[in-house]
C-alpha positions in Angstrom: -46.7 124.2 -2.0 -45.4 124.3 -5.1 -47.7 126.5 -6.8 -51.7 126.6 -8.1 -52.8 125.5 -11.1 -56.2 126.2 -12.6 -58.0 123.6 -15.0 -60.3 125.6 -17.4 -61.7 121.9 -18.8 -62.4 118.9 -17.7 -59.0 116.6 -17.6 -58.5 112.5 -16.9 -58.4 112.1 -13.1 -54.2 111.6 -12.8 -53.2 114.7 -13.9 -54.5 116.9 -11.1 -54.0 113.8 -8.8 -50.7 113.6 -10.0 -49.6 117.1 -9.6 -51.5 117.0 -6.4 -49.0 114.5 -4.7 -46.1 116.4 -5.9 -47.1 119.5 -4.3 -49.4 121.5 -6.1 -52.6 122.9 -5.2 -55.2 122.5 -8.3 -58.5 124.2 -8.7 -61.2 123.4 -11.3 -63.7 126.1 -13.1 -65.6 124.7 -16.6 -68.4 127.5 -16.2 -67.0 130.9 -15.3 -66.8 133.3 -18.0 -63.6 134.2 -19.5 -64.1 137.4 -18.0 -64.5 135.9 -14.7 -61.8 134.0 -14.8 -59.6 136.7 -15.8 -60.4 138.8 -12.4 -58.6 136.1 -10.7 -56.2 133.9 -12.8 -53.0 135.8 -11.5 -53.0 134.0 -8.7 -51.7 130.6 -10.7 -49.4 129.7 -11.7 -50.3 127.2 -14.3 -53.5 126.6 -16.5 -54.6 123.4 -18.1 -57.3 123.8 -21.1 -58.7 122.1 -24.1 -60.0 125.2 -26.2 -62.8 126.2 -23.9 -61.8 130.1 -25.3 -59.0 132.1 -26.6 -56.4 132.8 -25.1 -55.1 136.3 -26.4 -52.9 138.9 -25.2 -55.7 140.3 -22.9 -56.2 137.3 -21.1 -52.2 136.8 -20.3 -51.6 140.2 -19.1 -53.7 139.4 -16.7 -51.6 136.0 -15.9 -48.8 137.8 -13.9 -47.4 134.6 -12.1 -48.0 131.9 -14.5 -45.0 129.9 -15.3 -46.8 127.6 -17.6 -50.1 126.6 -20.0 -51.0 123.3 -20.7 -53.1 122.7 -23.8 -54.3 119.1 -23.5 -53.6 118.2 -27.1 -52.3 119.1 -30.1 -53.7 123.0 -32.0 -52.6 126.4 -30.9 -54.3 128.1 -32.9 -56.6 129.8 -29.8 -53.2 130.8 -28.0 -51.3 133.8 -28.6 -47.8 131.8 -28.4 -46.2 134.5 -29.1 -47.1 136.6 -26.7 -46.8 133.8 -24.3 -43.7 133.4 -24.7 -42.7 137.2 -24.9 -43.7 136.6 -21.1 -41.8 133.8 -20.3 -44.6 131.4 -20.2 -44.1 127.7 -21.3 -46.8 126.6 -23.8 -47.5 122.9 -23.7 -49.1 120.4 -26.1 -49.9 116.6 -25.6 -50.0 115.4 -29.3 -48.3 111.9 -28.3 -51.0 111.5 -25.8 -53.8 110.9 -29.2 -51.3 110.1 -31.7 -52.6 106.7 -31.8 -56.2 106.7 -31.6 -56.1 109.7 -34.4 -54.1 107.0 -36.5 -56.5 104.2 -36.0 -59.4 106.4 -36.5 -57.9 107.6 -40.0 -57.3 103.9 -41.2 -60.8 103.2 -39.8 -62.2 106.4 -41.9 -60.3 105.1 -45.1 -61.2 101.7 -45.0 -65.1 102.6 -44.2 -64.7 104.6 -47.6 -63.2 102.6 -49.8 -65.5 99.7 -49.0 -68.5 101.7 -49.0 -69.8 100.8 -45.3 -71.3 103.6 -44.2 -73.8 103.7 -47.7 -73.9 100.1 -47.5 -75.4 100.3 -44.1 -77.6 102.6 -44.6 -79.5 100.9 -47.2 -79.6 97.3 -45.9 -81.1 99.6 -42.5 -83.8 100.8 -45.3 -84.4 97.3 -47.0 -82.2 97.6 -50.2 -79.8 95.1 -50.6 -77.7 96.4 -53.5 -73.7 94.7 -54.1 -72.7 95.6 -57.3 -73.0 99.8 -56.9 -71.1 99.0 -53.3 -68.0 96.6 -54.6 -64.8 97.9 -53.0 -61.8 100.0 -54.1 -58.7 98.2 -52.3 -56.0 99.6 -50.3 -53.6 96.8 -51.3 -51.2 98.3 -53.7 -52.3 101.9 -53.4 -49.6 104.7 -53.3 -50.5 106.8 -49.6 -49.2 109.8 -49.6 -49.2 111.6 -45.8 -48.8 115.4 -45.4 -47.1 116.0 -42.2 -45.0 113.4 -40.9 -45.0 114.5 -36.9 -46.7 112.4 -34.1 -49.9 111.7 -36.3 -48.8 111.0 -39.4 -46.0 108.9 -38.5 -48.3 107.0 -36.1 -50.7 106.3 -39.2 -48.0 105.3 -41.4 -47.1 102.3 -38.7 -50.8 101.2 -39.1 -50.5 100.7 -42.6 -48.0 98.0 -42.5 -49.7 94.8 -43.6 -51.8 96.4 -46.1 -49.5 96.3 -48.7 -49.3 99.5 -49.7 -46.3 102.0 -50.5 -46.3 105.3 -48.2 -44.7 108.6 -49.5 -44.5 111.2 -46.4 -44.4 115.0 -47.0 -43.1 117.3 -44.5 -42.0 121.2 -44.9 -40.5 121.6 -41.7 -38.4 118.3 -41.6 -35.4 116.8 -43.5 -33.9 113.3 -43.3 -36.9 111.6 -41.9 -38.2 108.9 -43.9 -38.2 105.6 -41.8 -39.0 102.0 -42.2 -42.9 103.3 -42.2 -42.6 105.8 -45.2 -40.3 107.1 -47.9 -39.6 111.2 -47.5 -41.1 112.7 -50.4 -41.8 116.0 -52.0 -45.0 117.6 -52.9 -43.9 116.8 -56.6 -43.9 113.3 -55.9 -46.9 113.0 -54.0 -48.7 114.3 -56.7 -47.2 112.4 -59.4 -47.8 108.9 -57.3 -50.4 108.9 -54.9 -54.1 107.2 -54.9 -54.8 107.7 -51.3 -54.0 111.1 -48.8 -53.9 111.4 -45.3 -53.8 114.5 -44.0 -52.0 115.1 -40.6 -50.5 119.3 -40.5 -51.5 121.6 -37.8 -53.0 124.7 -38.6 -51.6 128.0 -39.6 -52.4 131.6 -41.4 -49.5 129.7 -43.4 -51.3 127.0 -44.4 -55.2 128.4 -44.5 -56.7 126.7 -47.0 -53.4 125.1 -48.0 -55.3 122.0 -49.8 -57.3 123.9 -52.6 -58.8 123.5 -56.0 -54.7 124.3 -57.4 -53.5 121.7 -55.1 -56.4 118.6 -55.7 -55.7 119.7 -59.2 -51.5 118.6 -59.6 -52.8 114.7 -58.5 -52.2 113.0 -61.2 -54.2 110.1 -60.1 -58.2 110.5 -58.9 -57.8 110.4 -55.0 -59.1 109.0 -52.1 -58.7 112.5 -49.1 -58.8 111.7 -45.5 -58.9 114.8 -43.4 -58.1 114.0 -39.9 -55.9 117.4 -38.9 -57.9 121.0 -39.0 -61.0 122.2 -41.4 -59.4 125.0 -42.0 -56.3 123.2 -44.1 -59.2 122.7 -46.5 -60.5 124.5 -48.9 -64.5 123.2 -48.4 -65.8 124.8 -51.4 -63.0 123.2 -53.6 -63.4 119.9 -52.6 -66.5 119.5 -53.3 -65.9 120.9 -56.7 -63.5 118.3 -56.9 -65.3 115.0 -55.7 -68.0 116.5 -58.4 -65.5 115.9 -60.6 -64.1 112.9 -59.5 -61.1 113.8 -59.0 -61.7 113.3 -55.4 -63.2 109.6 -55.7 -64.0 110.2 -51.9 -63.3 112.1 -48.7 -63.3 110.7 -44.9 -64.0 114.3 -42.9 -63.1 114.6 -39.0 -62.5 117.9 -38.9 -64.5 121.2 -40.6 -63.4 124.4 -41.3 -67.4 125.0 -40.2 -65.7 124.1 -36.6 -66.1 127.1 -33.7 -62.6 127.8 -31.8 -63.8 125.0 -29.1 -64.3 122.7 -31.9 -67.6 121.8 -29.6 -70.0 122.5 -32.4 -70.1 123.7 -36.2 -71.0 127.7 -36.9 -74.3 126.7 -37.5 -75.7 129.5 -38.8 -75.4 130.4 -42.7 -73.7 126.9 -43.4 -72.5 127.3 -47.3 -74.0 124.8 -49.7 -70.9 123.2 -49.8 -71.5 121.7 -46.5 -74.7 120.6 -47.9 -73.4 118.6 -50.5 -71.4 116.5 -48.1 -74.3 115.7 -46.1 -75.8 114.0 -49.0 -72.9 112.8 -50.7 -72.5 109.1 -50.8 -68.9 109.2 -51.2 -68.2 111.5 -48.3 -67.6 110.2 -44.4 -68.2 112.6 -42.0 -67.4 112.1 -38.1 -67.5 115.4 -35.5 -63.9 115.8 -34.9 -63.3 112.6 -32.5 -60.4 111.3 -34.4 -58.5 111.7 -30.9 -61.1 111.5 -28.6 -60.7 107.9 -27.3 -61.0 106.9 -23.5 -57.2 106.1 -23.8 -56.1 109.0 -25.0 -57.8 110.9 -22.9 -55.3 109.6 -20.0 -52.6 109.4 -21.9 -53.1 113.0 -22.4 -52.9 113.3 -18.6 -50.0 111.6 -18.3 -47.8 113.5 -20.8 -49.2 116.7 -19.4 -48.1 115.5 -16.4 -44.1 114.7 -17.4 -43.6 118.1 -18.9 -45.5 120.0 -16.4 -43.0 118.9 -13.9 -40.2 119.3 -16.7 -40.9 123.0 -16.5 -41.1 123.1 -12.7 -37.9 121.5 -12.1 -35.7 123.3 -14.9 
């Protein structure tokens, strides 16, 4: 035996099968409290989650034989990394396992908004048949600009190719990267050119709220926002005082900064009226954070869980 491995969430069938036939013993709990889970977890060696619960210091002292956690997908932000790795524990994420299905989602989100499908279904559903108030904005010759150009936002700049557009990527914590997909770029630029932005950064105390009323405010152009990263990278409140404006001609929503840590369900109580206004806004496309949540990419998460799990074990 190689060691035991505990999935706190539900996983695609190959990864425990996987790890199974290379030795491993792998246990399953989706309903025990954290609490109850913590009483026995040092008996594993590895953990494989989604963000069922946080992960803080507490929880890893009690982890005194894991070797690694898995997080199937991309956020730490319910991890104490840190700490983690104070203790010699690897930390894995699966972004290339949804890179693509988060790219075809945002295209799908973009093109649904600036063809006005969602309001135009909605009112041939109700009996109005109304073309002149729902004639399209197209993507053909826009200027996209992507912030962060890692597994997702590269991936969505290979699904624009055909549309005819140019594609100015932003990324912080890269140099040299542009690519036949998209020019590098720097903030300047982006807000000098762009019509359309995608955005694809993981969340940080860095960058809370890092798209705010200052930021919408430097486009130069009105823009179209797709938001298909974390809520919390935007600054609700201000967007909305921007689409009022116009500034923001639209925004395609996956993600809320209304989100709980599982991203299972909004904060319900005391939602702001800004969360309001997008409800009813007919400019606004809102979908509950399934931008990588495809059956594909739920086994391709598996399978690149799989490869660096047994990276780890063999170094």
């Amino acid at each position: 035996m190689k060691g035991k491995i505990l999935f706190l969430d539900k996983a695609h069938p190959f990864l425990a099968s996987h790890l199974t036939e290379q030795g491993f013993v792998c246990h399953t709990d989706t309903t025990s409290t954290k609490a109850e889970i913590e009483t026995r977890v040092g008996e594993y060696s590895g953990i494989v989650m989604r963000s069922r619960f946080r992960i803080d210091k507490g929880f890893l002292e009690q982890c005194s034989k894991l070797v690694f956690l898995a997080r199937e997908g991309v956020g730490l932000e319910h991890i104490d990394v840190e700490f983690a790795k104070s203790r010699g524990i690897k930390v894995l994420i699966s972004p290339e396992g949804s890179k693509d299905t988060v790219a075809e989602h945002a295209l799908g989100m973009l093109l649904c908004l600036m063809n006005n499908l969602n309001r135009a279904d909605r009112q041939v559903r109700n009996g109005q048949w109304v073309r002149e108030a729902n004639r399209a904005v197209e993507l053909k010759g826009k200027t996209v600009g992507i912030l962060g150009y890692g597994n997702m936002g590269s991936s969505f700049a290979k699904r624009l190719q055909g549309f005819g557009v140019r594609t100015l990527a932003y990324d912080k914590f890269k140099v040299g990267y542009g690519d036949g997909f998209a020019a590098e770029a720097g903030l300047e630029q982006l807000f000098k050119d762009a019509e359309v932005v995608s955005v694809h950064i993981p969340y940080s105390v860095d960058n809370h709220y890092f798209i705010n009323d200052a930021f919408l405010q430097n486009f130069e152009n009105n823009i179209f926002l797709v938001n298909t990263a974390r809520g919390l990278v935007l600054n609700t409140a201000d967007l909305v005082s921007n689409l009022k404006s116009g500034k923001v001609r639209g925004a395609a929503l996956d993600v809320l900064e209304f989100e709980e840590t599982s991203f299972d369900k909004f904060k319900l109580e005391h939602l702001p009226p800004a969360f309001d206004y997008l409800c009813q806004a007919d400019n606004v496309l809102l979908s509950p954070h399934i931008a990588g949540w495809s059956f594909e990419s739920k086994e391709k998460h598996a399978r690149v869980l799989a490869e660096k799990i047994l990276g780890v074990w063999e170094v």
